[in-house]
MDTraj code that builds the backbone (N, CA, C; nanometers):
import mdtraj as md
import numpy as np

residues = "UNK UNK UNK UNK UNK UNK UNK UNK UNK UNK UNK UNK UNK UNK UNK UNK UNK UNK UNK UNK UNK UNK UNK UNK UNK UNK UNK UNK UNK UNK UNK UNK UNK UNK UNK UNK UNK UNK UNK UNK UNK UNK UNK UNK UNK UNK UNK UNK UNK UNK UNK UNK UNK UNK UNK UNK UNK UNK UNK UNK UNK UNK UNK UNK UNK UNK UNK UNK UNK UNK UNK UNK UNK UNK UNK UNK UNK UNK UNK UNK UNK UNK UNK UNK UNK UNK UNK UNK UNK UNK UNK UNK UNK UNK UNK UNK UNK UNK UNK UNK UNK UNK UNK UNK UNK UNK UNK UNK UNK UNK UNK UNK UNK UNK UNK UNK UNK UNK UNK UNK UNK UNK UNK UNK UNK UNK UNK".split()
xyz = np.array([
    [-1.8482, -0.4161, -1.6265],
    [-1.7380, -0.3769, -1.7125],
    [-1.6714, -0.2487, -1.6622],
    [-1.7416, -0.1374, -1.6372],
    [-1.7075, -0.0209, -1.5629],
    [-1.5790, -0.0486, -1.4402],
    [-1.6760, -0.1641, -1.3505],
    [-1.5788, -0.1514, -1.2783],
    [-1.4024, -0.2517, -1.2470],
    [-1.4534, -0.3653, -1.4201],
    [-1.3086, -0.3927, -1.4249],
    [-1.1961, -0.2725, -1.4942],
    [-1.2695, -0.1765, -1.5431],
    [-1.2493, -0.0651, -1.6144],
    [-1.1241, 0.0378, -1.4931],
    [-1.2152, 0.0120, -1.3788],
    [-1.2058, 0.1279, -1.2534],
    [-1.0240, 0.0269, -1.1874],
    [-1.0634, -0.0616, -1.2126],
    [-0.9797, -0.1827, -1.1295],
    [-0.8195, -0.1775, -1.1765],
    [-0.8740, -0.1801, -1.2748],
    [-0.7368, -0.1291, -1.4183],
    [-0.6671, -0.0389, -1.4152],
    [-0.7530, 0.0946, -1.3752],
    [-0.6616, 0.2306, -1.3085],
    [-0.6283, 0.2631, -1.1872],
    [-0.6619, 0.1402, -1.1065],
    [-0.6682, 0.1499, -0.9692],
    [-0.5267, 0.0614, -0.9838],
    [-0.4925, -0.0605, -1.0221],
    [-0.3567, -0.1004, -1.0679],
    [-0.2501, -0.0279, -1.1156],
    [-0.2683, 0.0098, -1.2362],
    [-0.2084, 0.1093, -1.2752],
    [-0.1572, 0.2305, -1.1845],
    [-0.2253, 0.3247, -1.1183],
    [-0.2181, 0.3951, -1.0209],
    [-0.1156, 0.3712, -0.9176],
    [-0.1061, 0.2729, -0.8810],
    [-0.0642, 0.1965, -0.7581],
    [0.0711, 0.1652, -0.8009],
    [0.0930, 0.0834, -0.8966],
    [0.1936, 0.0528, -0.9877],
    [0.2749, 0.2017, -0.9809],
    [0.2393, 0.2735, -1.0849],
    [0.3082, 0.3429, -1.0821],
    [0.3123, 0.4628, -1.0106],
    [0.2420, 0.4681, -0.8671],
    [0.2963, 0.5133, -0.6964],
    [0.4292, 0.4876, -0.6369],
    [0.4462, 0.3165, -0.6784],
    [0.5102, 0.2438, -0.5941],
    [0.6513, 0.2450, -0.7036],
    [0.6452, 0.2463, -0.8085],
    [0.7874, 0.2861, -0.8539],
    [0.8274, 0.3826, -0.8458],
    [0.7390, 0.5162, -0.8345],
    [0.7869, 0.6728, -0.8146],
    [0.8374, 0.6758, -0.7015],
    [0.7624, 0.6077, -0.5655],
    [0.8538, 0.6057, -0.4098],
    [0.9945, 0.5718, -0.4062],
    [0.9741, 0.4327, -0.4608],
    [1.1082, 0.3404, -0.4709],
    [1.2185, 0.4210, -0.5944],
    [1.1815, 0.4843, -0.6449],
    [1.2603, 0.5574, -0.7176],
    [1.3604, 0.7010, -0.6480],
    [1.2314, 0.7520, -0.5827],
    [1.2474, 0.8668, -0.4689],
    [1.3422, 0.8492, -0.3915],
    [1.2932, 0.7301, -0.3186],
    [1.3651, 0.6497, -0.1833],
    [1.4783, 0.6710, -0.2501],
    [1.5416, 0.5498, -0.3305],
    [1.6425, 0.4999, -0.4120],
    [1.7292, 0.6107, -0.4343],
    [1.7362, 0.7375, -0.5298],
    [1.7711, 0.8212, -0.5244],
    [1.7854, 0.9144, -0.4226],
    [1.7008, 0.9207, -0.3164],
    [1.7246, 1.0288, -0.2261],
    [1.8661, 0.9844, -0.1448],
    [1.8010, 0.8262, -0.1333],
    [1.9623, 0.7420, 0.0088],
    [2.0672, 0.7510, -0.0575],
    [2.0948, 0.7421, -0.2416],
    [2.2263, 0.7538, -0.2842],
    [2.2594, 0.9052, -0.2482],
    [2.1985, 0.9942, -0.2326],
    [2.2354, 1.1466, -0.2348],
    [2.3198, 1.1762, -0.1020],
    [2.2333, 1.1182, -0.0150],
    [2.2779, 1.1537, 0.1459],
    [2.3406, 1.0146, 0.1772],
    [2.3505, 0.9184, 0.1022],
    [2.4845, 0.7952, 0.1543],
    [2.4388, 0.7625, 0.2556],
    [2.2997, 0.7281, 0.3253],
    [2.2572, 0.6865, 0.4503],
    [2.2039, 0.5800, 0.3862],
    [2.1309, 0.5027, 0.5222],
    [2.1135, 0.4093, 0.4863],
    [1.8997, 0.4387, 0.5172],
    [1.7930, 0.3734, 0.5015],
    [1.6580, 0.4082, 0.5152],
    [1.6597, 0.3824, 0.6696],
    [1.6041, 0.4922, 0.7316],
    [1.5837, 0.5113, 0.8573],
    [1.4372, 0.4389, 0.8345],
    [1.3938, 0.3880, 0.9586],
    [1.2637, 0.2572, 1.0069],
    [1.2435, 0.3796, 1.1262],
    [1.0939, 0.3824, 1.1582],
    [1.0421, 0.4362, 1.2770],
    [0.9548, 0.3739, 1.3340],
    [0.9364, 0.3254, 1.4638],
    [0.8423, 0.3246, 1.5308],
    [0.9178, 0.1709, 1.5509],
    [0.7987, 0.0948, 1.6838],
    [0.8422, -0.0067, 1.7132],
    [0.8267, -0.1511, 1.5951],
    [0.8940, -0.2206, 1.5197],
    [0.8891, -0.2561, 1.4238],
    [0.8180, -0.4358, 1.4402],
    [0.8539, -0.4517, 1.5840],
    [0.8839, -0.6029, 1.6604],
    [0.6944, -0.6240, 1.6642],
    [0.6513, -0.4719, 1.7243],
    [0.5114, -0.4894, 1.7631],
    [0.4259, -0.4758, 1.6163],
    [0.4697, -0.4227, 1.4963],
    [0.3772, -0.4263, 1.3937],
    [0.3814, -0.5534, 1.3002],
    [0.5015, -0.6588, 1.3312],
    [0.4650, -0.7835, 1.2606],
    [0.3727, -0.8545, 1.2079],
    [0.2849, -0.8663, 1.3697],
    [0.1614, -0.9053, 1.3903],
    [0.0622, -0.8519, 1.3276],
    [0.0899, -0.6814, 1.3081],
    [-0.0410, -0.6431, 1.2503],
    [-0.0925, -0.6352, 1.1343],
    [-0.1666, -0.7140, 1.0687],
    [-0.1834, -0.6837, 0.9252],
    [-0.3398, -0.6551, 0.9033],
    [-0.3695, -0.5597, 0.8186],
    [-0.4904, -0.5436, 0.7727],
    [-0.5404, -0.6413, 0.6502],
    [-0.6277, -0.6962, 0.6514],
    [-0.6944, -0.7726, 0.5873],
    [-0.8716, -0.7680, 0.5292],
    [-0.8771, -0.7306, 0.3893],
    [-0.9776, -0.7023, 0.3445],
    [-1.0564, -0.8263, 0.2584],
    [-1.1718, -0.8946, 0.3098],
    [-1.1897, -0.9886, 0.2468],
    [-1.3413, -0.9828, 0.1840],
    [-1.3459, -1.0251, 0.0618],
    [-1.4651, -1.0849, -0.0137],
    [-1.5918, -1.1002, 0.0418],
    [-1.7257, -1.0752, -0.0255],
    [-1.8073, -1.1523, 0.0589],
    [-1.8436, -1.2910, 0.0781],
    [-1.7435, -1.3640, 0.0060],
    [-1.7493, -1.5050, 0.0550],
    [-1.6308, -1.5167, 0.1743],
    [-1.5782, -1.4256, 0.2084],
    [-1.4603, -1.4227, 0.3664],
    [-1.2949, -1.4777, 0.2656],
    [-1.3011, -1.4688, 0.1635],
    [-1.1460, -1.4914, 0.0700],
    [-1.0756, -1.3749, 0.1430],
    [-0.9691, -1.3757, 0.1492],
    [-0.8715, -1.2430, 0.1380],
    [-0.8377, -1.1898, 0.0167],
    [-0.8843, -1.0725, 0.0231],
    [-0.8324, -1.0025, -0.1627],
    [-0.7672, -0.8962, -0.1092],
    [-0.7336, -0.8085, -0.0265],
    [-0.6086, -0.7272, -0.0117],
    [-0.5549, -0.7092, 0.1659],
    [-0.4687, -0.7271, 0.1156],
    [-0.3628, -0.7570, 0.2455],
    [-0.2475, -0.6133, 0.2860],
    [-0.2623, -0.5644, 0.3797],
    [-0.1307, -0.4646, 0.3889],
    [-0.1296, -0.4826, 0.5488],
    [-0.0052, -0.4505, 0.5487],
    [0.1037, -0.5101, 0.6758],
    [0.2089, -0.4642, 0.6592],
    [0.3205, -0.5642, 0.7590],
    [0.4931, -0.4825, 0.7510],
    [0.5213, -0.6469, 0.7788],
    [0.6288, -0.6966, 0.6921],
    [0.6650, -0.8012, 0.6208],
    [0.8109, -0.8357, 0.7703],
    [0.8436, -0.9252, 0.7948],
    [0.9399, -1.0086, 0.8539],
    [1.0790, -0.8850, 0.9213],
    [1.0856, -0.8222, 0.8178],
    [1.2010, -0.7464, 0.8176],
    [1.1869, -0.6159, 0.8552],
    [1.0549, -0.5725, 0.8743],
    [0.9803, -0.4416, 0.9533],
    [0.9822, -0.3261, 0.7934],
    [0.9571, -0.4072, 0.7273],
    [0.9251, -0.3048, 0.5486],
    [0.7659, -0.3550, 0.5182],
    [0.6789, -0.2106, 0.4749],
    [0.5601, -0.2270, 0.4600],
    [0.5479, -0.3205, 0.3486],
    [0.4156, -0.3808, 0.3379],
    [0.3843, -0.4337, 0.2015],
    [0.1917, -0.4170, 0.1615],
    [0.1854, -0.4701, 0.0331],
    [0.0813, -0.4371, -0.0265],
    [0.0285, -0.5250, -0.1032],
    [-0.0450, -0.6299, -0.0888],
    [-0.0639, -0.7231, -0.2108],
    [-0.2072, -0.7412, -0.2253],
    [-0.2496, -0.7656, -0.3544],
    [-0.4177, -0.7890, -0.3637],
    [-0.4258, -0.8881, -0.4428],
    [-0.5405, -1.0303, -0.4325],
    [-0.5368, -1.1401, -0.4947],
    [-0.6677, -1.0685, -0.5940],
    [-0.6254, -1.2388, -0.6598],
    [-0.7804, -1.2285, -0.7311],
    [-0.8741, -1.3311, -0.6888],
    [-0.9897, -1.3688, -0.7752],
    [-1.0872, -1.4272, -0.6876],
    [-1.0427, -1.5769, -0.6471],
    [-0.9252, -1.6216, -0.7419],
    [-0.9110, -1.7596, -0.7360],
    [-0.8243, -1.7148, -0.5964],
    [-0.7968, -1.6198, -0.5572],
    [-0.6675, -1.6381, -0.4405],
    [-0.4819, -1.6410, -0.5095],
    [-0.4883, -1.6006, -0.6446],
    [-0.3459, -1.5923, -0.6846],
    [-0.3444, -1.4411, -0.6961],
    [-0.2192, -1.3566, -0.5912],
    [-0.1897, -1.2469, -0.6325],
    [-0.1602, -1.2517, -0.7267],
    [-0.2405, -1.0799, -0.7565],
    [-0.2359, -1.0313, -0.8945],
    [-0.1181, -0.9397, -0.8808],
    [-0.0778, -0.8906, -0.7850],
    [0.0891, -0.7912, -0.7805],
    [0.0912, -0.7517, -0.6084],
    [0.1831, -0.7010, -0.5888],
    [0.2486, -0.7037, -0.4399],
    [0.3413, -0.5547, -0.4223],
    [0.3230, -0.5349, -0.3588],
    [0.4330, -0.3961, -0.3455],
    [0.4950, -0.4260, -0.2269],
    [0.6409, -0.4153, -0.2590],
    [0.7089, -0.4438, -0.0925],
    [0.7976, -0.3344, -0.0656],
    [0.7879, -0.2500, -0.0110],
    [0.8867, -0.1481, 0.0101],
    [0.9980, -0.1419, 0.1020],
    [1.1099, -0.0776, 0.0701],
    [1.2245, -0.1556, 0.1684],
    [1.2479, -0.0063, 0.2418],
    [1.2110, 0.1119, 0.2601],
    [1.1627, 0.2543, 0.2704],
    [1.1100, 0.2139, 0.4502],
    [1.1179, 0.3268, 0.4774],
    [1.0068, 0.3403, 0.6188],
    [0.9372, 0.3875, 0.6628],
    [0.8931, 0.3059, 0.7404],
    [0.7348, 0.3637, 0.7750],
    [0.6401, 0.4550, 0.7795],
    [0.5095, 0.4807, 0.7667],
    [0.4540, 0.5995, 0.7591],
    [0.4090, 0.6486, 0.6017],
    [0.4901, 0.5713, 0.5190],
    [0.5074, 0.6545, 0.3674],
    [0.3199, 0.6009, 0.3456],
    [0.3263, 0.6619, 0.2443],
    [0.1468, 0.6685, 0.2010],
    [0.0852, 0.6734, 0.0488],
    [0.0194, 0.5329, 0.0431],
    [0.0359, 0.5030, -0.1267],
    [-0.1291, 0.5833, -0.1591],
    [-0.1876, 0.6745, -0.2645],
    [-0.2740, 0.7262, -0.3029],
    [-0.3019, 0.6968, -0.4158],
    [-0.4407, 0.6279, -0.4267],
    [-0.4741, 0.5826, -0.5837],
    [-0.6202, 0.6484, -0.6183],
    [-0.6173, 0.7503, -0.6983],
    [-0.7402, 0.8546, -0.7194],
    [-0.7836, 0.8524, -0.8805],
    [-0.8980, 0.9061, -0.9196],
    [-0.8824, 0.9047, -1.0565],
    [-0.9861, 0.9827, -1.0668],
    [-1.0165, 1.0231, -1.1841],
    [-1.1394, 1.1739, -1.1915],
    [-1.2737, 1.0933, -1.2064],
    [-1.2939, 0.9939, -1.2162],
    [-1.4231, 0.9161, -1.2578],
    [-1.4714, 0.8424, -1.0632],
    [-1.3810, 0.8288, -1.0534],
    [-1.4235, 0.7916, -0.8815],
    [-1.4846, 0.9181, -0.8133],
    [-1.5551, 0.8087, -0.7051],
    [-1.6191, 0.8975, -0.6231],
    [-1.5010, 0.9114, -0.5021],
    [-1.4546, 0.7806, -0.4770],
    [-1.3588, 0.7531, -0.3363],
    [-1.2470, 0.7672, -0.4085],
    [-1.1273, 0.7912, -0.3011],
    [-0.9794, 0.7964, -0.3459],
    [-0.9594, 0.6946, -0.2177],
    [-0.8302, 0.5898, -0.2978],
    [-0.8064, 0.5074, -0.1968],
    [-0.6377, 0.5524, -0.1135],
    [-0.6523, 0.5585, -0.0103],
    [-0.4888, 0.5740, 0.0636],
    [-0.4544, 0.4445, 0.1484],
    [-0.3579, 0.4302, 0.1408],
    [-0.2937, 0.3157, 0.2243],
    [-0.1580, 0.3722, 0.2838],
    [-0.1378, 0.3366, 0.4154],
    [-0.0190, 0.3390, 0.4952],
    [0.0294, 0.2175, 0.6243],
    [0.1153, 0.2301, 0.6161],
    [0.1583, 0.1682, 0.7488],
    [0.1675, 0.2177, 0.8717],
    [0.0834, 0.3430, 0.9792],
    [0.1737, 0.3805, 1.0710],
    [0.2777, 0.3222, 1.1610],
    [0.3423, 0.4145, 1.1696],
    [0.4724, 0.3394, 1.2759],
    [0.4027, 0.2994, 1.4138],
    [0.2545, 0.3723, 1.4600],
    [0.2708, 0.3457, 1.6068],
    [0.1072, 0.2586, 1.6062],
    [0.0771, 0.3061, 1.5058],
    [-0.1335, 0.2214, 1.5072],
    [-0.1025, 0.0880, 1.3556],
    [-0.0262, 0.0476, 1.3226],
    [-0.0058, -0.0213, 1.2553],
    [-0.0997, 0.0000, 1.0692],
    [-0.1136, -0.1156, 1.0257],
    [-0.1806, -0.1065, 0.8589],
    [-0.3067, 0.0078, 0.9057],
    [-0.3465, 0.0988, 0.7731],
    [-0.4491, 0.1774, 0.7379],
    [-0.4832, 0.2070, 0.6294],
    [-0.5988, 0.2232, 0.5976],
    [-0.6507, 0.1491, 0.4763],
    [-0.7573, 0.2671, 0.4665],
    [-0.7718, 0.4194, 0.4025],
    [-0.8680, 0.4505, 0.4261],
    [-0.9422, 0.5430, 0.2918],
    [-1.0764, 0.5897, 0.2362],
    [-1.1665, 0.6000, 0.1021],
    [-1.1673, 0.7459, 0.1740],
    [-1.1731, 0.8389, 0.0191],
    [-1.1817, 1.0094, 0.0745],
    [-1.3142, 0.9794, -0.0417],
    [-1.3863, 1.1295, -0.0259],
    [-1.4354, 1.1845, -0.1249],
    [-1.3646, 1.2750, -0.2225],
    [-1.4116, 1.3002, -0.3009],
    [-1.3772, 1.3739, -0.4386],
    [-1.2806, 1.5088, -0.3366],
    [-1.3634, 1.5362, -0.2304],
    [-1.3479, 1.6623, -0.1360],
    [-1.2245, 1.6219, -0.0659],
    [-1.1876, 1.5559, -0.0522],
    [-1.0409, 1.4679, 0.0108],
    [-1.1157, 1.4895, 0.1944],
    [-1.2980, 1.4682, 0.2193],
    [-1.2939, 1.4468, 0.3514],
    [-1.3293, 1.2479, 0.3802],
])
top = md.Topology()
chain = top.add_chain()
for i, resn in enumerate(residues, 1):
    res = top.add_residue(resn, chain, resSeq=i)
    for name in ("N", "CA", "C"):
        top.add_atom(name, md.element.get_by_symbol(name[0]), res)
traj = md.Trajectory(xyz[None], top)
């Protein structure tokens, strides 16, 4: 129960990461009338997607850079139907952080522009 408990704010978290960016983004490009600058080679990170799977080998979270060279984020559930998706139309590099005071790990996710998906757990200590 705890840890559908943990799962819940780990959604939540994420959720509302990914509208504060896209909000950021959104507002920052109307300010400066540009359009979202993309970095790094976009052709070579297609291919790369990180993939985290179950111990029965299911895929339950997926991050990559989607067709159009924009990161994405999606995590299933056990049947295999995503439960939500984050697709960002922003570039590369940006970095989603989902922490909470009851965890031991904080989770970060990014896309780099040049080593592709990263996926990585801090301690409380952020080492």
């Amino acid at each position: 129960m705890k840890f559908q408990r943990s799962m819940y704010w780990a959604f939540l978290f994420l959720i509302a990461g990914g509208v504060g960016a896209f909000l950021n983004q959104a507002f920052g490009w109307a300010r400066a009338g540009a359009e979202p600058q993309r970095s790094g080679p976009v052709e070579d990170l297609r291919v790369r997607t990180l993939v985290v799977e179950d111990s029965e080998g299911r895929p339950r979270i997926r991050l990559g850079v989607d067709r159009d060279g924009s990161p994405y984020f999606m995590m299933r559930n056990q049947e295999g139907v995503d439960v939500f998706s984050i697709h960002s139309k922003g570039k590369l590099g940006s970095m989603i952080t989902l922490s909470h005071p009851d965890w031991v790990n904080g989770l970060q996710m990014m896309v780099h522009p040049e080593r592709g998906p990263l996926l990585a757990l801090s301690d409380r200590e952020g080492k």
